[in-house]
C-alpha positions as CSV (number, residue, x, y, z in Angstrom):
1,X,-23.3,6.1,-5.2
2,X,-21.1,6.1,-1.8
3,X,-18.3,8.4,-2.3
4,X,-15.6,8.7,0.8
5,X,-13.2,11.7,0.1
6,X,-10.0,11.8,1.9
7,X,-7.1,13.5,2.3
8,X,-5.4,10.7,3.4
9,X,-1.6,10.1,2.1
10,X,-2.9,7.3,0.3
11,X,-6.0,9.4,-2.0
12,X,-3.1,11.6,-2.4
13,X,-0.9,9.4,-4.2
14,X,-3.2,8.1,-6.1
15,X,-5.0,11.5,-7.4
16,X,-1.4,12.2,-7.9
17,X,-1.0,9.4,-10.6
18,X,-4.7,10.2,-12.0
19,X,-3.3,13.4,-12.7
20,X,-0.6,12.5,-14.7
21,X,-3.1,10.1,-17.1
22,X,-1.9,6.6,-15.6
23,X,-2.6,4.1,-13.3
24,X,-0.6,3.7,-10.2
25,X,2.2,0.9,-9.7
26,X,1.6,-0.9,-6.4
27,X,4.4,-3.5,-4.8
28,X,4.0,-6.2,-2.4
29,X,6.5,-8.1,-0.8
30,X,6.7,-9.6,2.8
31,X,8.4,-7.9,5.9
32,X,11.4,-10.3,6.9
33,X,12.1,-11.6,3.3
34,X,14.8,-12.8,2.9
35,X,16.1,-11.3,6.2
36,X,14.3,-8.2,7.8
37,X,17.3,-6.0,6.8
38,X,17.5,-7.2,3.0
39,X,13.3,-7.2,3.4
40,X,13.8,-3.4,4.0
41,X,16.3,-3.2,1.1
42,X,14.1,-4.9,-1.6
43,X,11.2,-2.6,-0.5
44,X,13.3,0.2,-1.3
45,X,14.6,-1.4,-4.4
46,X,10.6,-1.8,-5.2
47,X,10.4,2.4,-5.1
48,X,13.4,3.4,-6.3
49,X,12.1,1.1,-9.5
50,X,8.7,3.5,-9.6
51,X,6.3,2.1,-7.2
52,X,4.1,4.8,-6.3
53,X,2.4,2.8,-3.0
54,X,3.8,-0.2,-1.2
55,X,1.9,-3.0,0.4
56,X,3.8,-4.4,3.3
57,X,3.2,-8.5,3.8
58,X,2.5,-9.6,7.6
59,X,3.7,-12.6,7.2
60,X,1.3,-15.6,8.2
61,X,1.7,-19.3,9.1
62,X,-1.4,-20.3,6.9
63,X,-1.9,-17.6,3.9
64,X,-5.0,-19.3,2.5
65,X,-5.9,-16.6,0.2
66,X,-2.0,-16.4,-1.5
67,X,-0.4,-18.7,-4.1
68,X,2.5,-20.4,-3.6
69,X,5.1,-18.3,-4.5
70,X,4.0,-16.1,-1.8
71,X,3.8,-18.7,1.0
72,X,7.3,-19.9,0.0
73,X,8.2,-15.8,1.1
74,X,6.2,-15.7,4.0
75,X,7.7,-19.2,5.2
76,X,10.9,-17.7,4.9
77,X,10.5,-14.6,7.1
78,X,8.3,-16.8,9.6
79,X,11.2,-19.6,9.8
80,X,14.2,-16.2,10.1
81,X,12.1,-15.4,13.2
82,X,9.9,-12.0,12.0
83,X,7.6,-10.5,14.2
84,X,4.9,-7.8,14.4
85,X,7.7,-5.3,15.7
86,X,9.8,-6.4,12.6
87,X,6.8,-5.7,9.8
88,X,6.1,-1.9,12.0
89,X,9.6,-1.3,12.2
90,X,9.9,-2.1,8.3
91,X,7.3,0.3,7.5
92,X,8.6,3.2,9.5
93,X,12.1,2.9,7.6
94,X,10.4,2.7,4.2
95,X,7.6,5.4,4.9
96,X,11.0,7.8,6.4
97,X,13.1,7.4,3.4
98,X,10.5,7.5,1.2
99,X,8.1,10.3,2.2
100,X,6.1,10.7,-1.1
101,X,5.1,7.0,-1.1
102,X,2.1,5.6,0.7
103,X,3.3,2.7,2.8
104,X,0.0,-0.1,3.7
105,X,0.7,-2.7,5.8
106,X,-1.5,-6.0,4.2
107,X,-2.1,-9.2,7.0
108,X,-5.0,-11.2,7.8
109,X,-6.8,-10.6,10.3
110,X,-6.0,-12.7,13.1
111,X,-2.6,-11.4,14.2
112,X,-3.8,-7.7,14.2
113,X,-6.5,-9.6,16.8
114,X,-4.0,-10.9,19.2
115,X,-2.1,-7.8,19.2
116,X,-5.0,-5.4,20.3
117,X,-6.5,-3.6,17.5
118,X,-6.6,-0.4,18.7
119,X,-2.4,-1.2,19.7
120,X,-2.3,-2.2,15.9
121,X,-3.7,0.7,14.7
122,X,-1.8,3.6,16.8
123,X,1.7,1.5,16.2
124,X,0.7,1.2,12.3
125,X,0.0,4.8,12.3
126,X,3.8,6.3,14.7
127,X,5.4,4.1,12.0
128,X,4.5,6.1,9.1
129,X,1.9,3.7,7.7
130,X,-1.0,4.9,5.5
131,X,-3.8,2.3,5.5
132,X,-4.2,-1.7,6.0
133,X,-5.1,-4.0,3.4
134,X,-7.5,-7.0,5.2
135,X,-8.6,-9.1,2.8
136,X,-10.2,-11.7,5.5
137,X,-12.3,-9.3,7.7
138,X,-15.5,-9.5,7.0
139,X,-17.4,-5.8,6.9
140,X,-20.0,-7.1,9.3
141,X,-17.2,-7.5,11.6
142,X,-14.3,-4.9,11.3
143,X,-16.7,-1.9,13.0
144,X,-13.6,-2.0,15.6
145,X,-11.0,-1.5,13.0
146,X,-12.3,1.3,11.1
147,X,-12.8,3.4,14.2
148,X,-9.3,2.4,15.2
149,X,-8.0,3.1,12.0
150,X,-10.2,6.4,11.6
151,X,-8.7,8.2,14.9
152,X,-5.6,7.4,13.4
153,X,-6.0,8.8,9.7
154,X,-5.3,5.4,8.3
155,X,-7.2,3.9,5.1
156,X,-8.7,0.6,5.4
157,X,-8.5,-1.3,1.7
158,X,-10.5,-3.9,1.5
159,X,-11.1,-6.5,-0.9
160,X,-13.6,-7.5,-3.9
161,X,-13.6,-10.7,-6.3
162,X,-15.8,-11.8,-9.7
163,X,-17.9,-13.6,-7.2
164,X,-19.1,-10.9,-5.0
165,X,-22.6,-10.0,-6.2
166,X,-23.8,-6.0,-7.0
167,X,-25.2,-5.5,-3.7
168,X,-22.2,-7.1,-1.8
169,X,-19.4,-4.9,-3.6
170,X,-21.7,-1.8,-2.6
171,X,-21.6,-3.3,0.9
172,X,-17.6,-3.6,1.2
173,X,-16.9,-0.3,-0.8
174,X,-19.0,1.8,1.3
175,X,-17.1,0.7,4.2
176,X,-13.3,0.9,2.7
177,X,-11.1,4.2,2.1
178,X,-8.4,4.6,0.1
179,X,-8.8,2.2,-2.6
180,X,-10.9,-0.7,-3.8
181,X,-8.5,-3.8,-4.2
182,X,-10.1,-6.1,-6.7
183,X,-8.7,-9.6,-7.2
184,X,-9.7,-10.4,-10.3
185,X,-8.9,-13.7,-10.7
186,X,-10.9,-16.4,-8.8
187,X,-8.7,-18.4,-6.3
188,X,-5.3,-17.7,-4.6
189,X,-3.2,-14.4,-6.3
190,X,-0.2,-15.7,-8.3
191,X,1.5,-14.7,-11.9
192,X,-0.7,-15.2,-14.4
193,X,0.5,-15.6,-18.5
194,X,-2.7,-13.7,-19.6
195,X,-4.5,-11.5,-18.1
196,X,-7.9,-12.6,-16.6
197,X,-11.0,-11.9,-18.9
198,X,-12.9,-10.9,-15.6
199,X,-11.0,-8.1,-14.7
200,X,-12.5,-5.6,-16.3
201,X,-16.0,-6.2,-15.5
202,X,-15.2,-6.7,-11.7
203,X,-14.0,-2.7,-12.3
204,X,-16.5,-1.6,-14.1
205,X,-18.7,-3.3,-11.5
206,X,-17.0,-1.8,-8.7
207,X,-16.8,1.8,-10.0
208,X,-20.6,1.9,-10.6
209,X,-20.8,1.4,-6.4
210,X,-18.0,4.2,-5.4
211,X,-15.7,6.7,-6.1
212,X,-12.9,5.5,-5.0
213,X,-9.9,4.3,-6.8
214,X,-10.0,0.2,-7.9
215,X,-7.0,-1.5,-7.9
216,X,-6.4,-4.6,-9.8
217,X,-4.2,-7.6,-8.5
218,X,-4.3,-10.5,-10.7
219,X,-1.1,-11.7,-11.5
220,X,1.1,-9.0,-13.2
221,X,4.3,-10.1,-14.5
222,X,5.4,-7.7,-17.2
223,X,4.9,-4.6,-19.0
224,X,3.0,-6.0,-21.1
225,X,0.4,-7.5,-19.0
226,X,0.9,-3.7,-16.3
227,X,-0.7,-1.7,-19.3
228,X,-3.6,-3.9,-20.5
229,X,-4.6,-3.6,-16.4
230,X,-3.8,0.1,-16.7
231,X,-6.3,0.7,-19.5
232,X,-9.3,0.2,-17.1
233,X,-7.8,-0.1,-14.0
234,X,-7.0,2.7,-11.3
235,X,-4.1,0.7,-10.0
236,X,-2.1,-2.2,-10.6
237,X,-0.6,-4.4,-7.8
238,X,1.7,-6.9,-8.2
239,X,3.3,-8.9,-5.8
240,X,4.3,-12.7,-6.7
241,X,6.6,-11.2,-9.7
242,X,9.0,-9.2,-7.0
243,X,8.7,-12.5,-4.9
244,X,10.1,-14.7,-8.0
245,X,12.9,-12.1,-8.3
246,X,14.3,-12.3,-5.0
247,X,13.6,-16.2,-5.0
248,X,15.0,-16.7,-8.3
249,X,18.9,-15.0,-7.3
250,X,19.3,-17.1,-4.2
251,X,21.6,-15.6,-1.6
252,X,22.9,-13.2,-4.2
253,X,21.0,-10.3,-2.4
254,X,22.6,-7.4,-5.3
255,X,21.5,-9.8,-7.8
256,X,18.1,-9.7,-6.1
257,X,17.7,-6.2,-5.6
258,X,18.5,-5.5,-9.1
259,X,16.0,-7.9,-10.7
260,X,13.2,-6.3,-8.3
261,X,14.2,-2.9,-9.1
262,X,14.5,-3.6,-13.0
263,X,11.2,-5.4,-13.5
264,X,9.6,-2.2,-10.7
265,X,10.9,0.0,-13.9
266,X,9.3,-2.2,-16.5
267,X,5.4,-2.2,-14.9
268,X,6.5,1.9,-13.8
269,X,6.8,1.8,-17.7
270,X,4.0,0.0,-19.0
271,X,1.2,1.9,-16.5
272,X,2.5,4.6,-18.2
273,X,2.0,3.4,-21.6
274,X,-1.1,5.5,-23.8
């Protein structure tokens, strides 16, 4: 079994929310959306609700891999302008007002490309990140990442689905730190009314490979649906459900940061749930 220990902020957090007998709550929402500023707020609004780590979107012309609640954000923030220096400068006001929180940036691979991966990584790193979340770099390829991120101390997440075979999760987890991101339902990520029958196996899977933490993004919408995930799960990320909330109130941006910071406290509850 591959086992990386760190004492990265990330492991940290997490062992911190294995300690206290529950899964950890992860957000995701994209840097720029609504505005930059108000993209800031709801990411605060996503911790003061009980998010224990926060995945910061890099928002992309052509998210392939996200549904379309997701796209609509990241067309949004791309449309208002939002660069690189915007999703950096994002994370280094979250990760200063919120020093107990792990702060991951999560983009494809392509922009972190044409801005110079090692330039990526050291920038990631001033700003207060933790780790990156790549779910479109290969393992064969991201040899140039991982040493990037490792002289940095950042955790590079990658990610696992129900069609990855034994031998290929043992690949990828061998290679990641921090945490195992399993998307546990096949095709793009999106709120789901159930929760997907394959989501337990992919951990079980997963966790026969490694010791790291796996972290289940599937769909999450309620409490409900946070604590069936949090009975096998080491993690549970949800993302399109804080999208819908800040969608859903329009230009009322109180409204907004309400309903993201309300439905942070309902998941913060059911992960805790016995």
């Amino acid at each position: 079994m591959a086992s990386k220990p760190s004492a990265s902020k990330l492991s940290g957090v997490l062992a911190g929310a294995k300690a206290d007998g529950r899964a950890a709550l992860i957000g995701y929402l994209p840097a720029g959306f609504p505005t930059v500023e108000g993209g800031i707020r709801a990411v605060d609004a996503l911790i003061e609700g009980g998010c224990d780590v926060v995945e910061i979107g890099l928002p992309h012309s052509d998210p392939v891999l996200d549904g379309a609640v997701i796209q609509t954000a990241d067309d949004i923030a791309l449309r208002g302008g939002v660069r690189i220096k915007d999703v950096l400068r994002t994370v280094q006001e979250v990760a200063a007002a919120h020093p107990g929180t792990a702060v991951l940036v999560m983009t494809y691979w392509n922009p972190v490309d044409r801005y110079g991966v090692a330039r990526f990584a050291a920038d990631l790193a001033a700003a207060g990140g933790a780790g990156c979340i790549l779910p479109d770099l290969p393992v064969e390829e991201s040899e140039e990442w991982r040493k990037a991120a490792d002289a940095h101390g950042l955790d590079t997440v990658f990610v696992v689905a129900p069609s990855s075979k034994d031998a290929r999760l043992a690949e990828v987890t061998a290679a990641g730190s921090g945490f195992v991101y399993a998307a546990a339902v096949m095709g793009v990520t999106g709120t789901r009314s159930a929760v997907g029958s394959l989501a337990e196996d992919l951990v079980a899977r997963t966790r026969a490979t490694t010791d790291l933490p796996v972290c289940v993004g599937l769909g999450v919408s309620n409490a409900e649906q946070a604590a069936e995930v949090a009975r096998f799960a080491d993690g549970v990320i949800v993302g399109s459900a804080f999208v819908k909330r800040i969608l859903e109130a329009g230009e009322d941006e109180a409204a907004a940061l309400d309903g993201v910071r309300a439905l942070a406290g309902e998941l913060a509850a059911g992960v805790r749930r016995r």
